[in-house]
C-alpha positions in Angstrom: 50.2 -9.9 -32.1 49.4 -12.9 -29.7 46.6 -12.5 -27.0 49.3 -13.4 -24.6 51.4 -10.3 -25.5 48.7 -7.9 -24.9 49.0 -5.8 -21.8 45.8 -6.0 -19.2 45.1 -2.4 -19.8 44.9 -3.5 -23.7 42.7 -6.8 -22.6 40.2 -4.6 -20.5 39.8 -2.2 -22.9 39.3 -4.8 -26.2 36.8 -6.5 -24.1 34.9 -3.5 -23.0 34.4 -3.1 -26.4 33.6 -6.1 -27.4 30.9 -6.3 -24.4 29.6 -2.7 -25.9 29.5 -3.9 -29.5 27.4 -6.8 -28.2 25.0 -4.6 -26.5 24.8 -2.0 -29.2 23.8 -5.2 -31.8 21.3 -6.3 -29.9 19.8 -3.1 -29.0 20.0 -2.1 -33.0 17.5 -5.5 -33.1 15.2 -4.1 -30.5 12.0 -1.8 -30.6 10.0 -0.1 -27.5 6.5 -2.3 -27.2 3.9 -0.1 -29.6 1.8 -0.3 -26.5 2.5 0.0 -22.9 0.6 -0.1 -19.7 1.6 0.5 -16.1 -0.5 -0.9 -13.0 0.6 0.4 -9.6 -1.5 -1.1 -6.8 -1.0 0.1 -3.3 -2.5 -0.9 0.0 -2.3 2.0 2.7 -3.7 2.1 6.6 -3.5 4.3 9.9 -2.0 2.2 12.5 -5.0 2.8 15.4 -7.8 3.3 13.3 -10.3 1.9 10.7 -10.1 1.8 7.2 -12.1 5.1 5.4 -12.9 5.4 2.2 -12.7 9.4 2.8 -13.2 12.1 5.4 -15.7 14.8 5.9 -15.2 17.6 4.3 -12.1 17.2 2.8 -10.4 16.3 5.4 -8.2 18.8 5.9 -5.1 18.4 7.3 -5.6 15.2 8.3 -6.6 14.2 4.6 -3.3 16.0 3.4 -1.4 13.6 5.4 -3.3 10.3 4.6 -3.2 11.5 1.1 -2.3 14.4 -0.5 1.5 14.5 0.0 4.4 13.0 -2.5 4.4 11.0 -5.4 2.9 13.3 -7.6 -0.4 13.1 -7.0 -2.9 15.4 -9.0 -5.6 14.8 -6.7 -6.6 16.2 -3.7 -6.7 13.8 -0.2 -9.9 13.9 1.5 -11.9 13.6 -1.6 -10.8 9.8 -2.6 -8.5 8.3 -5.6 -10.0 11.1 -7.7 -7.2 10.9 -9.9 -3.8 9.1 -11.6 -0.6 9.3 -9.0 -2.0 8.4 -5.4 -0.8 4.8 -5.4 2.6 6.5 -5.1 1.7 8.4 -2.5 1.4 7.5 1.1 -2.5 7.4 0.8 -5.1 5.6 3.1 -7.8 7.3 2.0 -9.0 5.1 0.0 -6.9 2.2 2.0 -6.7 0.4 -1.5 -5.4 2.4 -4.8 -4.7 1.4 -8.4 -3.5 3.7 -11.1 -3.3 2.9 -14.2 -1.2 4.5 -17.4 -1.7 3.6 -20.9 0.8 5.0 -23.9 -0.6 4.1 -27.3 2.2 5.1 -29.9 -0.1 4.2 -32.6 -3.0 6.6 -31.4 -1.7 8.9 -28.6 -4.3 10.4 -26.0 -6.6 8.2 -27.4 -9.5 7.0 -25.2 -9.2 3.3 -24.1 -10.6 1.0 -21.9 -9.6 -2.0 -19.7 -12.2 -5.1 -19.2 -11.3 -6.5 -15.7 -12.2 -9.8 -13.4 -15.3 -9.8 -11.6 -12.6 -10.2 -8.7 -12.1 -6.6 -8.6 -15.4 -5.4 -8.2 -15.4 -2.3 -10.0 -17.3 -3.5 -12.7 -16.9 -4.9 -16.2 -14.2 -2.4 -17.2 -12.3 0.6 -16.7 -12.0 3.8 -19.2 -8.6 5.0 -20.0 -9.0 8.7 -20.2 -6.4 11.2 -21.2 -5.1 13.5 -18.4 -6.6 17.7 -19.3 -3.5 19.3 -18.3 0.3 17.9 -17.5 0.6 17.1 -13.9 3.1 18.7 -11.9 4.7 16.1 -10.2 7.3 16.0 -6.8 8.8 12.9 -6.9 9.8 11.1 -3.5 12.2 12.3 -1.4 12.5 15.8 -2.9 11.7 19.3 -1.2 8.5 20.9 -2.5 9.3 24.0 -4.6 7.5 26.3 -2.3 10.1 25.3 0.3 13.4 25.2 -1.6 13.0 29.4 -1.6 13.2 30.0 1.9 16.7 29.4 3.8 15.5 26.5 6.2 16.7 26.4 9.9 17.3 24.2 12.9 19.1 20.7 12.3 18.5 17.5 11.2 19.2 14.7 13.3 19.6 11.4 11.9 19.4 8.1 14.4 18.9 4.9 12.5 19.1 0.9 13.6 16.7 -1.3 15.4 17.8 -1.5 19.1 16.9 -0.1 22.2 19.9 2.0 22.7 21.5 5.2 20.5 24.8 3.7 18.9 27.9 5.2 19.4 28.7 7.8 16.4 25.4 8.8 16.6 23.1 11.2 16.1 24.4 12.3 12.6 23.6 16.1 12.5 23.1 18.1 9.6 22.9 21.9 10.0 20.3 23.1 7.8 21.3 27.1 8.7 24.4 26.4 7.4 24.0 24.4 4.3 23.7 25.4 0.5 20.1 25.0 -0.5 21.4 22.2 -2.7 23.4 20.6 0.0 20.0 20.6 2.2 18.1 19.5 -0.9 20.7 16.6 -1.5 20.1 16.0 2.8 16.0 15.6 1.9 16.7 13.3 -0.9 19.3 11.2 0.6 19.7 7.4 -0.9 17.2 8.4 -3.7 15.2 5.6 -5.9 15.5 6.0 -9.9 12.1 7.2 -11.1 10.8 4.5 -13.5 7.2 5.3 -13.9 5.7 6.7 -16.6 5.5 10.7 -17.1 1.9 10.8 -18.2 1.1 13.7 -19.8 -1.6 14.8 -23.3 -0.1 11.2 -24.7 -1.4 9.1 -22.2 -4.7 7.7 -21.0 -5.2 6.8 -17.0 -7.4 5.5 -14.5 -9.1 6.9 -11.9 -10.3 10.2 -13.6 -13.2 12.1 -14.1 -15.4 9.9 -15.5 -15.0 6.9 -13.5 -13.2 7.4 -9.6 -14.6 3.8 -8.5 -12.1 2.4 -5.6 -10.6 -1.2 -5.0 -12.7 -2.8 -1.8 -11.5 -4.5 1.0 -12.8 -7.9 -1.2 -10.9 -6.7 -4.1 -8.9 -9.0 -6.0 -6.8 -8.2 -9.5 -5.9 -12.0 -10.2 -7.5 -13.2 -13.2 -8.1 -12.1 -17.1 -7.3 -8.2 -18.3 -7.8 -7.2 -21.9 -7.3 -3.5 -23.0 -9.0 -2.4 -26.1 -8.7 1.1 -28.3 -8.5 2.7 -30.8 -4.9 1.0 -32.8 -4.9 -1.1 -30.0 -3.4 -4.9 -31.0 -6.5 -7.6 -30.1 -3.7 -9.7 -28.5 -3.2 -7.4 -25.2 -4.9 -10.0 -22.8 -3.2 -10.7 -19.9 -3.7 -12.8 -17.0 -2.3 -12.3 -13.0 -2.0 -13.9 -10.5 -1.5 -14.0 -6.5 1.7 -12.4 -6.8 0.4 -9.6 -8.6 -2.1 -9.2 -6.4 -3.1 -6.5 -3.9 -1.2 -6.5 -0.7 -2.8 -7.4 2.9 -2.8 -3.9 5.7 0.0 -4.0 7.4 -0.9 -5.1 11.3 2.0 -2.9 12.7 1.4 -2.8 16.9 3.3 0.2 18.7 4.5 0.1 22.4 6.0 2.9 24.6 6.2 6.7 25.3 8.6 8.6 23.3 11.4 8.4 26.3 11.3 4.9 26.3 12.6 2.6 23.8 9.8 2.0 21.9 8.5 -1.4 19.9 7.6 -2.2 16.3 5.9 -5.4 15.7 4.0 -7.3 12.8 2.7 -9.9 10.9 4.4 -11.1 7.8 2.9 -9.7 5.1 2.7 -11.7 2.1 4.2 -10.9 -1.1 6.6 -8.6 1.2 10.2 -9.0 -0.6 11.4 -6.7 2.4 10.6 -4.0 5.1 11.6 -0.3 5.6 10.5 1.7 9.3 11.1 5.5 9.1 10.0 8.0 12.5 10.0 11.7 12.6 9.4 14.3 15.1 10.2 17.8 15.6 11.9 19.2 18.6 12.3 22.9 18.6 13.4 24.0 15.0 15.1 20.6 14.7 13.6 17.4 12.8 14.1 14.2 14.3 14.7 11.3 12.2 14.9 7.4 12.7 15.0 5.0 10.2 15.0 0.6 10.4 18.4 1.3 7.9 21.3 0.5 8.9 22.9 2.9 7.2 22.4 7.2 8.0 20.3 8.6 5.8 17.4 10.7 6.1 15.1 7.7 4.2 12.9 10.1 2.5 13.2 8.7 -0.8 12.7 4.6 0.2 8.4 5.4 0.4 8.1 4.3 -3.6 8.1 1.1 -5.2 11.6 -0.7 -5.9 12.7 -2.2 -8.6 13.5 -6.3 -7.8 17.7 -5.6 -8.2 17.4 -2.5 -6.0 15.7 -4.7 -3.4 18.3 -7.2 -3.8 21.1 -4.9 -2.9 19.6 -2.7 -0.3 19.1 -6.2 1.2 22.5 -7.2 1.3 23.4 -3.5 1.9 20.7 -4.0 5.4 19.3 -0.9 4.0 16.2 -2.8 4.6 14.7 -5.7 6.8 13.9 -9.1 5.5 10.8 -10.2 5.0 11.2 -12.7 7.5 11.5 -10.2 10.0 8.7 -9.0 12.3 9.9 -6.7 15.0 12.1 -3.6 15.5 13.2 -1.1 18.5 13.5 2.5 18.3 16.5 3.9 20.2 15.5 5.3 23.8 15.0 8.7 24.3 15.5 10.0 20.4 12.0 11.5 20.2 11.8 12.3 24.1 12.6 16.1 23.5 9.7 17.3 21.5 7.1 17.3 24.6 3.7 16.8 24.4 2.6 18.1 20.8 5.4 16.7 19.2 3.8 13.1 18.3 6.2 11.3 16.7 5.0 9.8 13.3 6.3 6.0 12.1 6.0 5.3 8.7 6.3 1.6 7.7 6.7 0.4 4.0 6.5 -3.6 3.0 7.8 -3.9 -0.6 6.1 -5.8 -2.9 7.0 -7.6 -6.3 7.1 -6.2 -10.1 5.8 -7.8 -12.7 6.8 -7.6 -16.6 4.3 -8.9 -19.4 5.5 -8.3 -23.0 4.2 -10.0 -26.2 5.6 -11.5 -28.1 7.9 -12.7 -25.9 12.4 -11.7 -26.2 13.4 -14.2 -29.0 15.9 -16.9 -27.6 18.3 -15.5 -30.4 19.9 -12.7 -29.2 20.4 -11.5 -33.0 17.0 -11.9 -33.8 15.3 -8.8 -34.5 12.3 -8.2 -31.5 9.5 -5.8 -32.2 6.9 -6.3 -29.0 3.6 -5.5 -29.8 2.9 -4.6 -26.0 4.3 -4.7 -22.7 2.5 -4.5 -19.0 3.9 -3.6 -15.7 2.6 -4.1 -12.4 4.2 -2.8 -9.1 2.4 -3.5 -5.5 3.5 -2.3 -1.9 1.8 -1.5 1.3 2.5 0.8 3.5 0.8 2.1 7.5 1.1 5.3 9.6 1.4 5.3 13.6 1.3 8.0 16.1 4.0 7.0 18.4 4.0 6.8 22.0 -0.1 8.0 22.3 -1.4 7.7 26.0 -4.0 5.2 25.7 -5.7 2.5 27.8 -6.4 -0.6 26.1 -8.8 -0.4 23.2 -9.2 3.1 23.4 -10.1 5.1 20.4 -12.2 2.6 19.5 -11.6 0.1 17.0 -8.1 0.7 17.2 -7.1 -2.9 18.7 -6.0 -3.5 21.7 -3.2 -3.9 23.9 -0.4 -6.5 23.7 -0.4 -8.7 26.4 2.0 -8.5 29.3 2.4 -4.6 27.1 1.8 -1.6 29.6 -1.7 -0.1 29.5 -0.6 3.3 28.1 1.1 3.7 24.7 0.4 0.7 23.3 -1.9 0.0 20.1 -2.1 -1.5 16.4 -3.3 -1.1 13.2 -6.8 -3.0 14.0 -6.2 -5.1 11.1 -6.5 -7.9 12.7 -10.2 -7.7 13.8 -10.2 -6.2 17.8 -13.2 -4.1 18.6 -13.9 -1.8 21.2 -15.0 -3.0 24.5 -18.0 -2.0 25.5 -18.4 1.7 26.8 -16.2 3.0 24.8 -16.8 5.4 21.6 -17.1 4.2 18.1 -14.1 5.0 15.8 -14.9 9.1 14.9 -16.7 9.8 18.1 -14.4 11.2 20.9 -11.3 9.9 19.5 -8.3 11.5 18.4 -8.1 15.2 17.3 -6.7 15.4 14.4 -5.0 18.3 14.9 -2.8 16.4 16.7 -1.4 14.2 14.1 2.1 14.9 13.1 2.1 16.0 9.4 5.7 15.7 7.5 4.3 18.7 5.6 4.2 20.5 8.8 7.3 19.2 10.0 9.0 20.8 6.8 7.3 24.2 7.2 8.6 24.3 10.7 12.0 24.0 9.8 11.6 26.5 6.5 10.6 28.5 8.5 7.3 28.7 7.1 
């Protein structure tokens, strides 16, 4: 039989398969790297206030907020990068993170180390220690455990595009008292990113741990020469980066307007940003306010993690986020205006950063040729800011918060401080007679209030 007298069903399907034969032969020719190390680098800050390394005491709620929520994080916030899973987090305690993951197949749970650049200044190297006890992890965008048991109540609202007015069609409402807990679950989650990092356990050896919790400074660099060395450990793992590997500037995110106004976003471009993602919340009532920069409803709870480069790509084209060459965006009027006075609402603000792939040797040109990588290295960098929305402030106050935008209105106006304003004199230092932290709006809290607990 002649190509010409197949039917297109028959011509779809033959080429399917050949497409799948041509996959399976090369993937027959390929082998996982015998070595493989994740880098996740994240730069985190509190729009208003100065960096800290940690908080007194723990920090309590405050620190669980800057810290200790998401991502899977095994350690606790207040206390710094004590150990492996903060950079996934929305931490700014420390303001700069790196974790680091090792899998040695040849010698698993093996101690390791990691000589770094002077750049980094954290020393000569980094030990690679394997974790005591399989962490429990919560990836982004998913309910805690503690809260899926309870039957929530209240509504979500969902508002989302930058603009000074609500859009018709919207809010979007989902009723929480009247949902499935895995139709609310599926609500939390919303346009959910595939998890790709690595799910350390006995096998693995990471950085920060017990022995060593030194953080990335303000100076810090990561550009320049990395070897890792162990125990079955190939001598050729030396790797170099550069600036696009490289930590992240802070964000300098400034705020204006009271919750019934329309309120502003506006930053610098942040380099190495591939694209932008705002998300606000508030509670009003038993219902949880939500806004998001999308363009598209959705509650945006699983967009605070690093994307891969393709998924970037189309939630580009999809204007599920904002281009990196933009540097301003409205929140609707009046969405937040309902929660009164001790309903803050809280803006979260992500700038996506690029991923990196390092394998040795490198993918033969040959497709057919058999590949067997001796090691592989991935490195993922974002950075992210919190702001209180809508705070009653004069200009500067707080101290060491920035100040006021000009031609902005006195009250309800600040930014992140990152670019170098100082209080004027008179006015407190930064942790004397500013904010109460009980004040700050914790997502946490937001879900307790709704499930009821």
């Amino acid at each position: 039989m002649t190509p010409s007298r197949f039917s297109p069903v028959c011509l779809a399907l033959l080429a399917m398969g050949l497409c799948l034969a041509s996959l399976g032969a090369q993937a027959q020719n390929t082998k996982a790297p015998k070595v493989q190390l994740w880098m996740d680098l994240s730069t985190g800050t509190m729009a208003g206030m100065p960096e800290m390394d940690s908080l007194p005491g723990g920090g309590g709620m405050l620190g669980g907020l800057m810290g200790g929520t998401g991502g899977g994080a095994q350690g606790r916030a207040g206390s710094g990068n004590t150990a492996y899973g903060n950079a996934r987090a929305m931490s700014v305690m420390p303001p700069r993170v790196i974790d680091i993951a090792l899998h040695n197949s040849l010698r698993p749970g093996v101690e390791a180390s990691q000589a770094i650049p002077p750049g980094m200044r954290m020393g000569e190297s980094l030990p690679l220690i394997p974790p005591r006890a399989q962490p429990t992890q919560t990836e982004p965008g998913e309910v805690p455990q503690e809260y899926q048991q309870h039957q929530p109540k209240g509504r979500i609202l969902l508002y989302w595009g930058c603009g000074s007015t609500v859009r018709a069609g919207q809010p979007r409402v989902i009723d929480l008292a009247r949902a499935k807990p895995t139709d609310y679950a599926q609500a939390f989650a919303g346009r959910a990113v595939p998890d790709r990092g690595p799910r350390v356990g006995p096998a693995y050896a990471l950085y920060p741990n017990e022995r060593n919790q030194v953080n990335l400074s303000r100076d810090s660099s990561v550009v320049g020469e990395h070897q890792v060395r162990g125990e079955g450990i190939p001598a050729s793992m030396k790797f170099t980066l550069g600036a696009a590997q490289d930590l992240m500037p802070a964000i300098d995110l400034r705020t204006t307007g009271k919750p019934q106004d329309s309120m502003g976003t506006n930053w610098q471009p942040v380099r190495n940003a591939r694209a932008y993602y705002l998300h606000a919340m508030s509670q009003n009532g038993d219902d949880l306010v939500m806004w998001s920069s999308a363009e598209t409803p959705d509650t945006g709870m699983g967009l605070f993690d690093y994307l891969a480069p393709a998924t970037i790509d189309r939630w580009l084209k999809e204007r599920v986020l904002l281009s990196p060459e933009t540097t301003q965006c409205a929140i609707p009027q009046g969405i937040f205006a309902g929660g009164g006075r001790d309903a803050t609402p809280m803006l979260r603000m992500m700038a996506y950063g690029g991923e990196t792939t390092i394998v040795h040797p490198p993918r033969p040109a040959d497709p057919k040729a058999a590949w067997e990588p001796e090691w592989s290295v991935r490195v993922r960098v974002k950075s992210h800011t919190l702001a209180m929305l809508g705070e009653e402030m004069a200009q500067g106050a707080r101290g060491g918060m920035g100040s006021a935008a000009p031609g902005a209105p006195a009250g309800g106006a600040y930014s992140s401080g990152m670019g170098g304003g100082s209080a004027p004199a008179g006015q407190p230092p930064a942790g004397e007679g500013g904010a109460d932290p009980g004040s700050v709006v914790n997502p946490v809290n937001l879900l307790r209030g709704i499930f009821g607990r």
